[in-house]
The first five atom37 places (N, CA, C, CB, O) and aatype in JSON, in Angstrom:
{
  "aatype": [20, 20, 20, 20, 20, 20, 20, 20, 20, 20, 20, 20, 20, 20, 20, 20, 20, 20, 20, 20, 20, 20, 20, 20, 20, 20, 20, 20, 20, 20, 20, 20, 20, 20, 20, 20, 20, 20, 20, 20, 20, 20, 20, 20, 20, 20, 20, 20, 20, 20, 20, 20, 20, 20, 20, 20, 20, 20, 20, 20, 20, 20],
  "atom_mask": [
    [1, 1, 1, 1, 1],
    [1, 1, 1, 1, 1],
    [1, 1, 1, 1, 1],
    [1, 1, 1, 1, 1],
    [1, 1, 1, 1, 1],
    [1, 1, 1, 1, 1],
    [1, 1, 1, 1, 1],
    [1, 1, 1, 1, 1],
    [1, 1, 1, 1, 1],
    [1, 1, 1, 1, 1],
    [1, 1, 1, 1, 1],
    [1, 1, 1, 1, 1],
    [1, 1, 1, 1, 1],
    [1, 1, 1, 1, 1],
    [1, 1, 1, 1, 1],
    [1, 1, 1, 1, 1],
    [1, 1, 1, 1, 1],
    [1, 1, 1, 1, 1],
    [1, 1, 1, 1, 1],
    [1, 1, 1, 1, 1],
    [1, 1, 1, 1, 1],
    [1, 1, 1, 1, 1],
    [1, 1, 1, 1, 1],
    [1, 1, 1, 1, 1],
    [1, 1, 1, 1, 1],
    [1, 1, 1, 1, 1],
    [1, 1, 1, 1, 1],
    [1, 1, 1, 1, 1],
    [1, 1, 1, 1, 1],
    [1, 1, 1, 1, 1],
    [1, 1, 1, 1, 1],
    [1, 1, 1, 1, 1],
    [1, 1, 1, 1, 1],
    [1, 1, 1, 1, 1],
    [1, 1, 1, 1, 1],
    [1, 1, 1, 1, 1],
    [1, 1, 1, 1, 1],
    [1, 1, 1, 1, 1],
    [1, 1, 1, 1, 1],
    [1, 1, 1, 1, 1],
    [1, 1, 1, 1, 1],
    [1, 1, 1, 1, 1],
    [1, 1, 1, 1, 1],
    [1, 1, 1, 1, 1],
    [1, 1, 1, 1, 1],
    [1, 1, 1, 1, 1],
    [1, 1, 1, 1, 1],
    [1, 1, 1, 1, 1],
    [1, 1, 1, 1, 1],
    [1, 1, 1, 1, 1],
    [1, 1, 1, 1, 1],
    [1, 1, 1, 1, 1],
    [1, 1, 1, 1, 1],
    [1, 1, 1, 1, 1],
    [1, 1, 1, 1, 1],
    [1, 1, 1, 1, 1],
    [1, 1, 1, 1, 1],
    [1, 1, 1, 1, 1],
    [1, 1, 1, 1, 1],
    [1, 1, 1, 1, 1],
    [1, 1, 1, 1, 1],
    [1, 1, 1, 1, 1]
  ],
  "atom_positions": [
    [[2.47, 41.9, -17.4], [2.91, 42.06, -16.03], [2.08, 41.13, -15.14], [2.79, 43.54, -15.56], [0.87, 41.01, -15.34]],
    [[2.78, 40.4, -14.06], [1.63, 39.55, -12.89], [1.75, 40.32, -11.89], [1.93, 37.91, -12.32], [2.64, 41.14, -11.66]],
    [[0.81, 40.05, -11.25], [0.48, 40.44, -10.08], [0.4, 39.73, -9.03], [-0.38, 40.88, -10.14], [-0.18, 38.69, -9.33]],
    [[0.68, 39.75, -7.9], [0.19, 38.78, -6.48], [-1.27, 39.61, -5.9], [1.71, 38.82, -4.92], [-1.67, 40.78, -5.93]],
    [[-1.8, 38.26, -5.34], [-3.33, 38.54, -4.74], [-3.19, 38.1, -3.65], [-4.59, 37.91, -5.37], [-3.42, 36.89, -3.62]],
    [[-2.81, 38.7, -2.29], [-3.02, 38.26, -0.89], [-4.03, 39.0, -0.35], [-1.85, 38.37, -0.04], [-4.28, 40.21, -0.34]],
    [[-4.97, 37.24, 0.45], [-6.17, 37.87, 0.83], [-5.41, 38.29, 2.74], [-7.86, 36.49, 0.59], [-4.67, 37.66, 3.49]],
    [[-6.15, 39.7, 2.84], [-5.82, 39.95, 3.88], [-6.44, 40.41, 5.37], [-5.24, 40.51, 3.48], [-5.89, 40.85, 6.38]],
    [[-8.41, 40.0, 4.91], [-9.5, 39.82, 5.4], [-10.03, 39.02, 5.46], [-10.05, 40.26, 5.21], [-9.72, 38.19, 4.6]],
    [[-11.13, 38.63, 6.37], [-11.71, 36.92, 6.92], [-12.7, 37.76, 5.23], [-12.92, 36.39, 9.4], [-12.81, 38.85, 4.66]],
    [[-13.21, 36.22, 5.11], [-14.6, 36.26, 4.25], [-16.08, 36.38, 4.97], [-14.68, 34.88, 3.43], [-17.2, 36.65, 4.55]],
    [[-15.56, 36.07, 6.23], [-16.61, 36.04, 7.11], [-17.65, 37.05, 7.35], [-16.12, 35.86, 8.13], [-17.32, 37.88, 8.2]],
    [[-18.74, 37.19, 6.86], [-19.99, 38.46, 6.69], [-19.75, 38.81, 5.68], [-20.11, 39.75, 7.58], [-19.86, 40.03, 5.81]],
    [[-19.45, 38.6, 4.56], [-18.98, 38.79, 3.45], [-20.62, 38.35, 2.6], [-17.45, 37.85, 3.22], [-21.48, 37.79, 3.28]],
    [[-20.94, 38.69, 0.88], [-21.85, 38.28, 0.27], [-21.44, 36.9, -0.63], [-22.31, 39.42, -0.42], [-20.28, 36.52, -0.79]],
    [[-22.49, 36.3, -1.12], [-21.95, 34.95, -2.05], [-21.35, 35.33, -3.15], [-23.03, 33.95, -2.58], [-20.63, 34.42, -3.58]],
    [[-21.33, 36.11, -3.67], [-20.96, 36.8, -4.9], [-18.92, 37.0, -4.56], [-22.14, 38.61, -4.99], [-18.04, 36.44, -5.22]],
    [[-18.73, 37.83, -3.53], [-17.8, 37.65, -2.75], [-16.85, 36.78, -2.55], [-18.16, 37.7, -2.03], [-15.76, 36.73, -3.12]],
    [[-17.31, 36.01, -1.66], [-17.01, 34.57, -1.45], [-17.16, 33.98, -3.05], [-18.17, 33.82, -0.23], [-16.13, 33.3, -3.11]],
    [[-17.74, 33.85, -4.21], [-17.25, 33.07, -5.12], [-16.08, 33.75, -5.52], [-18.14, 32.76, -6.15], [-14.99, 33.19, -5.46]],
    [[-16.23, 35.07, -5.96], [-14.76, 35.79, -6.75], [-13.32, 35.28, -6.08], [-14.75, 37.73, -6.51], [-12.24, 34.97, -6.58]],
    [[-13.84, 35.33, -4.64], [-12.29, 34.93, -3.75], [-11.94, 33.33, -4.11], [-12.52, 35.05, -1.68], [-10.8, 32.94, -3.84]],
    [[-12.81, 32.5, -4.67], [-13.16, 30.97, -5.03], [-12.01, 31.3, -6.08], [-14.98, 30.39, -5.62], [-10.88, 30.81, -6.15]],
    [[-12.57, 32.19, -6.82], [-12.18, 32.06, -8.64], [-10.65, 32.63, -8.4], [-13.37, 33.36, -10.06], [-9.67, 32.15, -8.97]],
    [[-10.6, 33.48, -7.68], [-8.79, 33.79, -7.48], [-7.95, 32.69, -6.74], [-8.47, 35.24, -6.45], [-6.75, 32.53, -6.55]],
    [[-8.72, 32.23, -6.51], [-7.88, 30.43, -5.41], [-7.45, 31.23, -4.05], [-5.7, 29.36, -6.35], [-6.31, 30.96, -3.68]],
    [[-7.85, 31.75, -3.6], [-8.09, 32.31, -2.22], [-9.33, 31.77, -1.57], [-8.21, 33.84, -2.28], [-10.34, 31.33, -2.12]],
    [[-9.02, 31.91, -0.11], [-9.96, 31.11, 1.02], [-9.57, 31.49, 2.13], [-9.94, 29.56, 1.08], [-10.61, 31.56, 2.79]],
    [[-8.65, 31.82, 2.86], [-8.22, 32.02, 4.04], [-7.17, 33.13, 4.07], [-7.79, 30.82, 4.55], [-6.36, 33.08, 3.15]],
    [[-7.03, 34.2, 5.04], [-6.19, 34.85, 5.44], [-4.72, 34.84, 5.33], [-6.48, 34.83, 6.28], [-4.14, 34.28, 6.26]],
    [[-4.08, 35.29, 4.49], [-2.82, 35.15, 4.04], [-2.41, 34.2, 2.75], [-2.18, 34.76, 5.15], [-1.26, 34.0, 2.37]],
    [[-3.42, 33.74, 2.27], [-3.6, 32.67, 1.17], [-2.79, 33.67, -0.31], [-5.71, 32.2, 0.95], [-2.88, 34.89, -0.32]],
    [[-2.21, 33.05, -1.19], [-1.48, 34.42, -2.47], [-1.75, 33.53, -3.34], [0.45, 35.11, -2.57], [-1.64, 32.33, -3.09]],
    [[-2.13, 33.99, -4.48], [-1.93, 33.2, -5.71], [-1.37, 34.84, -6.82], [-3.81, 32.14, -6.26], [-1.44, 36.04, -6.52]],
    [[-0.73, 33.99, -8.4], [-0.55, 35.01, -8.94], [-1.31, 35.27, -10.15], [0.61, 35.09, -9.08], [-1.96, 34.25, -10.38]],
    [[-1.5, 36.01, -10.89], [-2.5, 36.28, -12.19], [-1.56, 37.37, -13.29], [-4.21, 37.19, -11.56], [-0.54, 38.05, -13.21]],
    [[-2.46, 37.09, -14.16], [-1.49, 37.98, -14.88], [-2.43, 39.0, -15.33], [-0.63, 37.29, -16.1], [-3.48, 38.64, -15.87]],
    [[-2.08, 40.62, -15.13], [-2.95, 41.61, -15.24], [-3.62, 41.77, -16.0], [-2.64, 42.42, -15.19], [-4.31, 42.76, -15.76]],
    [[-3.95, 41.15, -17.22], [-4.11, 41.84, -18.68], [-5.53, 41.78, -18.91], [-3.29, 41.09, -19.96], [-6.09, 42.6, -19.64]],
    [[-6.23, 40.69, -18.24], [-7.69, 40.47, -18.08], [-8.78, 41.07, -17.72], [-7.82, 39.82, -17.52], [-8.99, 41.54, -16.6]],
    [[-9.54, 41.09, -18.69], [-10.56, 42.48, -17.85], [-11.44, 41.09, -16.93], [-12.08, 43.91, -19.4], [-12.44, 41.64, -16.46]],
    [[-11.45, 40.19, -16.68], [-12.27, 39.69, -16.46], [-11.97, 39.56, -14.55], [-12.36, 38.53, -17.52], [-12.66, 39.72, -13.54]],
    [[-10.7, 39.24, -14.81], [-9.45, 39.55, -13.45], [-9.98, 40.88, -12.84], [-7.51, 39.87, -14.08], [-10.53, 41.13, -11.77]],
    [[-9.64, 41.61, -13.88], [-9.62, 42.85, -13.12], [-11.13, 43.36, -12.62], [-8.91, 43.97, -14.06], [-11.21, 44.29, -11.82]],
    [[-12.61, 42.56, -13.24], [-13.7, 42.5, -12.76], [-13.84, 42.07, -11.21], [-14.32, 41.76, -13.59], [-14.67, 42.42, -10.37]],
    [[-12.56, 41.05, -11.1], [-13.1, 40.0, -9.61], [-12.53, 40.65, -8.82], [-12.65, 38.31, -9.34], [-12.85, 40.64, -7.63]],
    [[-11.38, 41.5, -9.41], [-10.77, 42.01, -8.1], [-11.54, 43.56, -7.22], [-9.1, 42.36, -8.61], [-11.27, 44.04, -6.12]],
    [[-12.43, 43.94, -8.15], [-13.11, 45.28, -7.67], [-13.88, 44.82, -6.79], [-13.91, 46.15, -8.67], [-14.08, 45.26, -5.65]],
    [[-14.36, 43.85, -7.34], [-15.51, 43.1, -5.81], [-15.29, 42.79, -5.15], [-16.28, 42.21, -5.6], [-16.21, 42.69, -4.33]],
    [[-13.84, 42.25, -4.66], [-13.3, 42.24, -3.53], [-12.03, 42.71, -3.02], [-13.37, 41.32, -3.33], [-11.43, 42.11, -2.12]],
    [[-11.58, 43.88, -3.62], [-11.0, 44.75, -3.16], [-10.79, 45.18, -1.82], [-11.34, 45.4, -3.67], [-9.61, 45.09, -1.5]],
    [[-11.43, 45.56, -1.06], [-11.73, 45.67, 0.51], [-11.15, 44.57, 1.36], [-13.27, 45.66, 0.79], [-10.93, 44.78, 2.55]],
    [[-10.8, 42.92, 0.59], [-10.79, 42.07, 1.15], [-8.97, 41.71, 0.75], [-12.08, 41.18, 0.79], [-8.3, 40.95, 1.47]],
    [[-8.59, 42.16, -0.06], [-7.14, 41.55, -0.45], [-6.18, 42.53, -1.08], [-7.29, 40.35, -1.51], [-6.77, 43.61, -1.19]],
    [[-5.09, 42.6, -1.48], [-3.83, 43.18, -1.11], [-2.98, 42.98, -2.69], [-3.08, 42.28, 0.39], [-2.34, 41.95, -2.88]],
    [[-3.05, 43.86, -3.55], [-2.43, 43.56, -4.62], [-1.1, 44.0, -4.85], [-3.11, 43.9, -5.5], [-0.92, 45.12, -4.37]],
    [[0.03, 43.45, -5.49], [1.33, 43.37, -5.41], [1.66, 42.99, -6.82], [1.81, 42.44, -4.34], [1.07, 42.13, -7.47]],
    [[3.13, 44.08, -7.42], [3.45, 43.32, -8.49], [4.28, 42.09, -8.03], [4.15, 44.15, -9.47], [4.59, 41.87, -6.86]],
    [[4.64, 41.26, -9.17], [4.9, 39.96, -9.0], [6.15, 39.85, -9.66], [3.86, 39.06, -9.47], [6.43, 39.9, -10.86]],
    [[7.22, 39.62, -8.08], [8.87, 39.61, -8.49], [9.15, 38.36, -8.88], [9.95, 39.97, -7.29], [9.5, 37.85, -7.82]],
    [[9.23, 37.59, -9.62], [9.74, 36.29, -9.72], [9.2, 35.61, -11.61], [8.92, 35.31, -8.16], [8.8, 36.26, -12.58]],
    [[9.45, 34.12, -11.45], [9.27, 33.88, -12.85], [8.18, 34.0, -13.32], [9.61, 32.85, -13.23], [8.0, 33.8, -14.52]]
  ]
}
Protein backbone atom coordinates (compact mmCIF):
# COMPACT_ATOMS: atom_id res chain seq x y z
CA UNK A 1 0.00 0.00 0.00
CA UNK A 2 1.47 3.91 -0.55
CA UNK A 3 0.88 6.45 1.24
CA UNK A 4 0.97 10.39 0.71
CA UNK A 5 3.13 12.61 3.12
CA UNK A 6 1.85 16.27 3.23
CA UNK A 7 3.84 18.48 5.28
CA UNK A 8 1.35 20.65 6.97
CA UNK A 9 3.62 22.67 9.54
CA UNK A 10 6.52 25.32 9.13
CA UNK A 11 9.87 23.44 10.23
CA UNK A 12 10.55 26.50 11.80
CA UNK A 13 11.65 25.86 15.78
CA UNK A 14 11.74 22.56 14.92
CA UNK A 15 15.13 20.15 16.06
CA UNK A 16 17.98 19.01 13.38
CA UNK A 17 17.03 15.62 13.70
CA UNK A 18 13.53 16.91 12.47
CA UNK A 19 14.44 18.96 9.87
CA UNK A 20 16.69 16.01 8.45
CA UNK A 21 13.73 13.27 8.55
CA UNK A 22 11.52 15.99 6.66
CA UNK A 23 14.98 16.13 4.19
CA UNK A 24 14.74 12.26 3.84
CA UNK A 25 10.85 12.31 2.98
CA UNK A 26 11.60 15.16 0.19
CA UNK A 27 9.60 17.60 2.13
CA UNK A 28 10.67 21.30 2.94
CA UNK A 29 7.89 23.60 2.83
CA UNK A 30 4.26 23.74 3.71
CA UNK A 31 2.06 21.83 1.48
CA UNK A 32 5.06 20.02 -0.18
CA UNK A 33 3.59 15.74 -0.82
CA UNK A 34 5.68 13.14 -1.83
CA UNK A 35 4.59 9.34 -1.86
CA UNK A 36 6.25 6.19 -0.06
CA UNK A 37 5.33 2.99 0.15
CA UNK A 38 4.28 1.75 3.72
CA UNK A 39 6.06 -1.38 4.22
CA UNK A 40 9.30 0.13 5.70
CA UNK A 41 10.08 0.16 9.13
CA UNK A 42 12.59 2.58 8.43
CA UNK A 43 9.69 5.03 6.82
CA UNK A 44 7.68 4.35 9.39
CA UNK A 45 10.74 5.40 11.93
CA UNK A 46 10.85 9.04 10.11
CA UNK A 47 7.46 9.50 10.22
CA UNK A 48 7.02 9.24 14.23
CA UNK A 49 9.50 12.02 14.50
CA UNK A 50 7.71 14.09 12.69
CA UNK A 51 4.39 13.33 13.01
CA UNK A 52 3.19 16.61 14.66
CA UNK A 53 4.52 18.18 11.49
CA UNK A 54 2.70 16.29 8.45
CA UNK A 55 -0.50 14.67 7.33
CA UNK A 56 -0.64 11.05 6.20
CA UNK A 57 -3.00 9.81 3.42
CA UNK A 58 -3.54 6.62 1.55
CA UNK A 59 -2.37 6.96 -1.93
CA UNK A 60 -5.20 6.95 -4.79
CA UNK A 61 -3.40 6.68 -7.96
CA UNK A 62 -0.61 4.55 -9.81
Amino acid sequence: MKVKVIQTVSSIGTTNVQKANLRSLKLGRIGKSSVFENSDKAFLGRLAVVKHLVEVEEYKGK
